[in-house]
C-alpha positions as CSV (number, residue, x, y, z in Angstrom):
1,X,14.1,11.5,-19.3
2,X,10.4,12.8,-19.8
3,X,11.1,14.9,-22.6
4,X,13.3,12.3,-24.5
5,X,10.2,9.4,-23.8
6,X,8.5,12.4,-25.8
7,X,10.8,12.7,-28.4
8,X,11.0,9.0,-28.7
9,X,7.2,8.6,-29.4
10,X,7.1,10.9,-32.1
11,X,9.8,9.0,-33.9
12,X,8.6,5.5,-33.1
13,X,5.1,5.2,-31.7
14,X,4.8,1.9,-32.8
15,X,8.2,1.2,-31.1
16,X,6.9,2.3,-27.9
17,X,3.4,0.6,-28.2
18,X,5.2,-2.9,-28.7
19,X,7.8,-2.2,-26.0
20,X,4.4,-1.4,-23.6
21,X,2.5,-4.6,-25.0
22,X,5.9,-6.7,-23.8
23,X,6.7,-5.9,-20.8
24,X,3.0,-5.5,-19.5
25,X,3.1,-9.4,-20.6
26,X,6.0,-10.0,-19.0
27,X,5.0,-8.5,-15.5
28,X,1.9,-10.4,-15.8
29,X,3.6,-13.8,-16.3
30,X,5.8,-12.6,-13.4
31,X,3.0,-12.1,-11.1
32,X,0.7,-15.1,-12.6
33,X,3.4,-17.5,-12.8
34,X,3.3,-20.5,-13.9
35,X,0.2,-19.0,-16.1
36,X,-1.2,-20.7,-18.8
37,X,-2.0,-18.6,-22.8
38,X,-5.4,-18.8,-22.3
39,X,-5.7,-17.3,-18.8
40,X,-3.2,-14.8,-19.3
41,X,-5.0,-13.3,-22.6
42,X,-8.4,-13.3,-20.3
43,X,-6.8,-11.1,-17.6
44,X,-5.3,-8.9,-20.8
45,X,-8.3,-8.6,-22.4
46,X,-6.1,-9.7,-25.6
47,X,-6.8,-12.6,-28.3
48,X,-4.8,-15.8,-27.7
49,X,-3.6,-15.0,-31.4
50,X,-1.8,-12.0,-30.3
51,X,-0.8,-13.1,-27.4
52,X,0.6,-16.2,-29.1
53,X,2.9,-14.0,-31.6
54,X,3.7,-11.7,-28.6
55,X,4.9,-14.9,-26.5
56,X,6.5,-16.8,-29.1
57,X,8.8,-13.9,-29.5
58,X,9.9,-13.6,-25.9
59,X,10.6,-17.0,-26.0
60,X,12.8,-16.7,-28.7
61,X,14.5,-13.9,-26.8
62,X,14.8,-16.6,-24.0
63,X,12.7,-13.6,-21.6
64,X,10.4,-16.7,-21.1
65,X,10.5,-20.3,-20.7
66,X,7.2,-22.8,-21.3
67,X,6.8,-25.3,-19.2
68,X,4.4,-28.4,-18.3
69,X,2.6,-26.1,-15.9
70,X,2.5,-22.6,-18.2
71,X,4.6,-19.8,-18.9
72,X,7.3,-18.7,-16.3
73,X,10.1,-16.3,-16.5
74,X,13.3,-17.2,-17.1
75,X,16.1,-15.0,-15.1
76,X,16.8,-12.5,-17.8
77,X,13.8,-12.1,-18.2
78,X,13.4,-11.2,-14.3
79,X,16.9,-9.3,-15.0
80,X,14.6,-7.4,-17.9
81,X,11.6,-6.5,-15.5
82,X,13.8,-5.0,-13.0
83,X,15.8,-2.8,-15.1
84,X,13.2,-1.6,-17.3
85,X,10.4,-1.0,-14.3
86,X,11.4,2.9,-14.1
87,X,11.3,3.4,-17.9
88,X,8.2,1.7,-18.6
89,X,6.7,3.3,-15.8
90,X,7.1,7.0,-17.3
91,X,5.8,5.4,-20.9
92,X,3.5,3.7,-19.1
93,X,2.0,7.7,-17.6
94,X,2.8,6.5,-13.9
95,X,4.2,10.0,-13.2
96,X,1.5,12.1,-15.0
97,X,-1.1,10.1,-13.1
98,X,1.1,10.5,-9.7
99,X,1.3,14.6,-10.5
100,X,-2.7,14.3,-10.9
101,X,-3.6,12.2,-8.6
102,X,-1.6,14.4,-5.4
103,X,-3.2,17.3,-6.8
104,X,-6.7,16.0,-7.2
105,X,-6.2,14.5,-3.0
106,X,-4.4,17.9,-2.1
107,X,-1.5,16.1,-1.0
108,X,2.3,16.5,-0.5
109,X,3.0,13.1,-2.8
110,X,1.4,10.6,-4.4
111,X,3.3,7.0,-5.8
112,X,1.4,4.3,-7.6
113,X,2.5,1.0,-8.8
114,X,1.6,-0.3,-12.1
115,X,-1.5,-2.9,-11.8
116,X,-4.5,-3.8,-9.5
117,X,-4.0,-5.5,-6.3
118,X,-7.7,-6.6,-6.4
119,X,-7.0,-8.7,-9.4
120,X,-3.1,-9.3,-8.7
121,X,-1.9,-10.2,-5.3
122,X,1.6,-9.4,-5.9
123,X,0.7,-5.8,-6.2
124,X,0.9,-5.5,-2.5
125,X,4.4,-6.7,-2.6
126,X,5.3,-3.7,-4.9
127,X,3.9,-1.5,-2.7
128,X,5.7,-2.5,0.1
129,X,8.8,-2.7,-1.9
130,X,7.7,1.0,-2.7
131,X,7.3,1.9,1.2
132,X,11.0,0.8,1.5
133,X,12.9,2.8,-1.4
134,X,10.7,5.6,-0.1
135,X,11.4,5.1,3.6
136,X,15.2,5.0,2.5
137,X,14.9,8.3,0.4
138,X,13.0,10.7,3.0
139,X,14.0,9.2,6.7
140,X,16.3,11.3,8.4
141,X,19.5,10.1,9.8
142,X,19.9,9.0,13.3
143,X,17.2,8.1,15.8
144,X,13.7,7.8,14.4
145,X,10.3,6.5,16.1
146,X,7.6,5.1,13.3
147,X,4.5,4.4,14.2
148,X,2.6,1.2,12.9
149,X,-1.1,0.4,11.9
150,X,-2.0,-3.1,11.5
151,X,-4.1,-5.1,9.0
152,X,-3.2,-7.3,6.2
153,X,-1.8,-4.8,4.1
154,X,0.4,-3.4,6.5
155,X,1.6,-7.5,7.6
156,X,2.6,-7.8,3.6
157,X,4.7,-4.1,3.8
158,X,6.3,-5.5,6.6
159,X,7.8,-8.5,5.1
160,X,9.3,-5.9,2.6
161,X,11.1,-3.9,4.4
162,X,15.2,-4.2,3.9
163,X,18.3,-4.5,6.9
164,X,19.4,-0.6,4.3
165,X,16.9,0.8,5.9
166,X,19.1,1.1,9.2
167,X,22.0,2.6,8.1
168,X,22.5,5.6,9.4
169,X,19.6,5.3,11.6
170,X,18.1,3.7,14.5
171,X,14.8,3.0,14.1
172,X,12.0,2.4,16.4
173,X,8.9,0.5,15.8
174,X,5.3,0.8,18.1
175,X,2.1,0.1,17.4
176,X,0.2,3.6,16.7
177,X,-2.9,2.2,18.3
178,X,-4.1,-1.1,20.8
179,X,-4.6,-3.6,18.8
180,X,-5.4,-7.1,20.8
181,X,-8.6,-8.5,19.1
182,X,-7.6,-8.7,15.8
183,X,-5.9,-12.2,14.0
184,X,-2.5,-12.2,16.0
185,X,-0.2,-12.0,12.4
186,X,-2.2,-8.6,11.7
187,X,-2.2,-6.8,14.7
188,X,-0.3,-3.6,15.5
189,X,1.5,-5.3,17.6
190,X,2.9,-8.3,15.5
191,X,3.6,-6.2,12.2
192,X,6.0,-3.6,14.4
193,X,8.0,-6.8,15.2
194,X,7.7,-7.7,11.7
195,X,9.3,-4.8,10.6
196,X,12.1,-4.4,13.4
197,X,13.2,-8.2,12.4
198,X,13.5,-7.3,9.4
199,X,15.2,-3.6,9.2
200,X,17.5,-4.7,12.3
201,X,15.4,-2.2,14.6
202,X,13.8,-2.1,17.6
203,X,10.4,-2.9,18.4
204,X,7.5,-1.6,21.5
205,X,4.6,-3.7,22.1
206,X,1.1,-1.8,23.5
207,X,-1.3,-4.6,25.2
208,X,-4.7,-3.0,25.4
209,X,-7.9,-4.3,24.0
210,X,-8.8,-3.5,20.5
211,X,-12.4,-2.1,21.5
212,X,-13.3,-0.6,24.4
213,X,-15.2,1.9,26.2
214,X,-14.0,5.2,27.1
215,X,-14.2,4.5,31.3
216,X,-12.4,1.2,30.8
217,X,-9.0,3.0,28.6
218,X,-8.6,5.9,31.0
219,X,-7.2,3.9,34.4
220,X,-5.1,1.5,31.5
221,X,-3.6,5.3,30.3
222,X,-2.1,5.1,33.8
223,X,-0.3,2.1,34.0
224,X,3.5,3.0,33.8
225,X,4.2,0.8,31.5
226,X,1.2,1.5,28.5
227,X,2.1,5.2,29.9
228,X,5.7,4.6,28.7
229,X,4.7,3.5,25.4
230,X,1.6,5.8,24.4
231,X,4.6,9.1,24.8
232,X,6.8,7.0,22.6
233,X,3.8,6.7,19.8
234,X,2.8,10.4,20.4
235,X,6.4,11.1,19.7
236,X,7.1,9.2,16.6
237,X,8.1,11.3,13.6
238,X,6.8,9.0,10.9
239,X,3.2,7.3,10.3
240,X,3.0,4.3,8.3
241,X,-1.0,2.9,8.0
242,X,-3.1,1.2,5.5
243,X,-7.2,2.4,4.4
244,X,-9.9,-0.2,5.1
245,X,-13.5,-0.6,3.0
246,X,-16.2,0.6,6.0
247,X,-18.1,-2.4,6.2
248,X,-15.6,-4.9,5.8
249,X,-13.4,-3.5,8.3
250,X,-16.3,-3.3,11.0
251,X,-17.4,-6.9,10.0
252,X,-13.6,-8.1,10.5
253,X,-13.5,-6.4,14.0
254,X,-17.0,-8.4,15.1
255,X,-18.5,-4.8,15.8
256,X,-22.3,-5.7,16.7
257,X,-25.3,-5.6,14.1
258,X,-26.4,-2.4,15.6
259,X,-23.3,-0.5,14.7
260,X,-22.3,-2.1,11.5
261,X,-26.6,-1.3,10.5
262,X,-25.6,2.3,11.4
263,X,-22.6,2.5,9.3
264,X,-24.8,1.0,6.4
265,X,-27.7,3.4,6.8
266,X,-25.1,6.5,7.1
267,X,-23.3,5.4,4.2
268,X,-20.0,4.7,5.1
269,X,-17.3,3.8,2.9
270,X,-14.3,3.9,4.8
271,X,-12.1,3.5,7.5
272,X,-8.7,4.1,9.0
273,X,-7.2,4.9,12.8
274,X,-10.7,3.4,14.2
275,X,-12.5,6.8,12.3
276,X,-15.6,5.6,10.1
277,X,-16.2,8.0,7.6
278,X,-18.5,8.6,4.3
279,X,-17.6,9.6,1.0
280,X,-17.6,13.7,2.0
281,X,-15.2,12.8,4.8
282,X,-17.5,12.8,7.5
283,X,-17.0,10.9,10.5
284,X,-19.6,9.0,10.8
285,X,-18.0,6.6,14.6
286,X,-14.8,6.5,16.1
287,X,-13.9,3.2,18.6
288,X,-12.2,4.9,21.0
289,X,-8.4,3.4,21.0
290,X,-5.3,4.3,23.0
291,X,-2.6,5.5,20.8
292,X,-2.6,8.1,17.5
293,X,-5.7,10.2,16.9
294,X,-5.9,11.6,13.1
295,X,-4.9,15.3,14.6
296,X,-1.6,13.5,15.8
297,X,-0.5,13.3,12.1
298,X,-0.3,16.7,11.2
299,X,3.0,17.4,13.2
300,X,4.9,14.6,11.3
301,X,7.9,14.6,8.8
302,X,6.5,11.2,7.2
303,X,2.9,9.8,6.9
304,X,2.7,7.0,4.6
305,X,-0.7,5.7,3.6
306,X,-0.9,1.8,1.9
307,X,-3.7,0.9,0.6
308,X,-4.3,0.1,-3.4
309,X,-7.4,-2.2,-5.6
310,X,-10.3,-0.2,-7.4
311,X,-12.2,-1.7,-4.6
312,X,-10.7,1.1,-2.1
313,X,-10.7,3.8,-4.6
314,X,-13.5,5.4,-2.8
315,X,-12.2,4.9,1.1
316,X,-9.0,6.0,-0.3
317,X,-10.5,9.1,-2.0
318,X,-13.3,9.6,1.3
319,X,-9.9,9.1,4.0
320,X,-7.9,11.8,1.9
321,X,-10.5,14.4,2.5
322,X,-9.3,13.9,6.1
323,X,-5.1,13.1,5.8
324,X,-2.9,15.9,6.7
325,X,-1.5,17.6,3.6
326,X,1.8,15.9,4.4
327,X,0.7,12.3,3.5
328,X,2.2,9.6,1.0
329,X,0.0,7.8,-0.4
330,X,1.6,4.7,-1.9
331,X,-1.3,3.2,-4.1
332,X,-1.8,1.0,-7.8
333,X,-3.1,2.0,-11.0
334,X,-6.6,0.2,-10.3
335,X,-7.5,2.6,-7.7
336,X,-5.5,6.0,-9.0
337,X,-7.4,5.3,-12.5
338,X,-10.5,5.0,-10.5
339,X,-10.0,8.0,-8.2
340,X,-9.3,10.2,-11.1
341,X,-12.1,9.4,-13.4
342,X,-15.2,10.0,-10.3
């Protein structure tokens, strides 16, 4: 398919620039929708002149319909979107940027979605959607034991997961660390279930405090029943977890001034398994959590690693420095793009 895309723009480049132009307003109205001519030439950075030609067309193609509210799309041309995704993905340099982007991180694979989740929600959603078809491609058959962060962008993955994913295989959900502390619909605990309702799987909760010290988890490693759990997390085969900015992360957990003054003053920009690190990958604090530790990934088939906006391009780029050489990251063009150009 490459090589004929290549073919094609020698031919047509002007063909290939106006199919771009459309669908990238198509998936914009998709995601914006009901958006009004005005707002979507704002977030495109285009005049409301071209945009006006460029609209007027897919109307007349009956891709879009215009309504009292703004522009929506009509269901061919939701039909359109989903059969052209893959194609206009490769015009679009998706796959040269993935091929870069794994090489640049030293990891096994790299998948980015078209977009920025910082500016468009629904990113998330095809990132998830993107954790699925990947899930279904690489899981082995039969039993298999995945291991769970939580955090917002791990609660949105869940909701995307499909009943597909089960055939074949039985599939175990646990939380990879404690989680209690956080908003209940974000916590390890919550998303597992999430995502066993909505594979058809199984689920494990682990109810330990999110943060404490390291006298108060060791008699909790004890008790039969976190005991039970904790060797089901240390022997999942697949890791599924999201990338947090530093000081956000630490401010959402209620960490005190002291520590979140120390993760300032050391310059830390990211965060992920309860590790603090700067930009070089240096671990700057660790809460000390029952459950995975970073060196518990490296003996995995599947890690997958969720996190996308330019906003995390430099946790993302800080945590990879860090990530065992077989990690997935599943990401969007506003942090690849990012990435790639520092």
């Amino acid at each position: 398919m490459h090589q004929e895309l290549e073919w094609i723009e020698l031919i047509a480049p002007d063909m290939v620039d106006v199919m771009s132009q459309r669908f990238i307003i198509l998936r914009n109205i998709s995601w914006a929708q009901p958006v009004g001519r005005r707002s979507l030439a704002q977030t495109l950075g285009m005049s409301e002149r071209v945009l006006r030609t460029e609209t007027d067309f897919l109307k007349k193609q009956e891709l879009i319909s215009v309504t009292k509210s703004g522009m929506i799309l009509t269901a061919k041309g939701q039909e359109t979107i989903y059969g052209l995704t893959g194609l206009m993905d490769q015009l679009l340099g998706l796959q040269q940027m993935e091929r870069r982007l794994s090489k640049a991180l030293h990891i096994k694979r790299c998948l980015i979605v078209s977009g920025d989740s910082d500016k468009q929600p629904q990113v998330i959603d095809n990132m998830g959607k993107l954790v699925n078809d990947t899930l279904k491609m690489l899981l082995p058959e039969g039993p298999n034991t995945i291991a769970v962060m939580g955090g917002t962008t791990m609660a949105q993955v869940a909701n995307c997961l499909s009943p597909d994913l089960s055939n074949q295989r039985q599939l175990t959900f646990v939380p990879a660390r404690g989680g209690i502390g956080e908003r209940v619909e974000i916590q390890a605990n919550n998303v597992c279930a999430q995502m066993a309702l909505k594979t058809g799987g199984k689920h494990r909760a682990l109810y330990v405090p999110e943060q404490v010290s390291e006298e108060a988890y060791r008699p909790l490693l004890k008790e039969p029943a976190i005991q039970e759990v904790v060797s089901l997390i240390r022997s999942s085969n697949v890791a599924i977890h999201s990338i947090g900015e530093a000081i956000h992360m630490a401010k959402r957990r209620a960490m005190s001034p002291e520590i979140i003054a120390m993760l300032t003053k050391q310059k830390a920009v990211g965060e992920a398994f309860g590790y603090f690190f700067d930009e070089t990958g240096k671990i700057i604090y660790r809460i000390p959590r029952i459950g995975l530790q970073l060196e518990d990934l490296a003996s995995m088939d599947c890690v997958f690693a969720v996190a996308g906006g330019s906003s995390k391009a430099k946790a993302i780029r800080a945590y990879m420095q860090l990530a065992p050489s077989n990690t997935c990251l599943i990401t969007d063009e506003g942090a690849a793009k990012l990435i790639l150009k520092e």
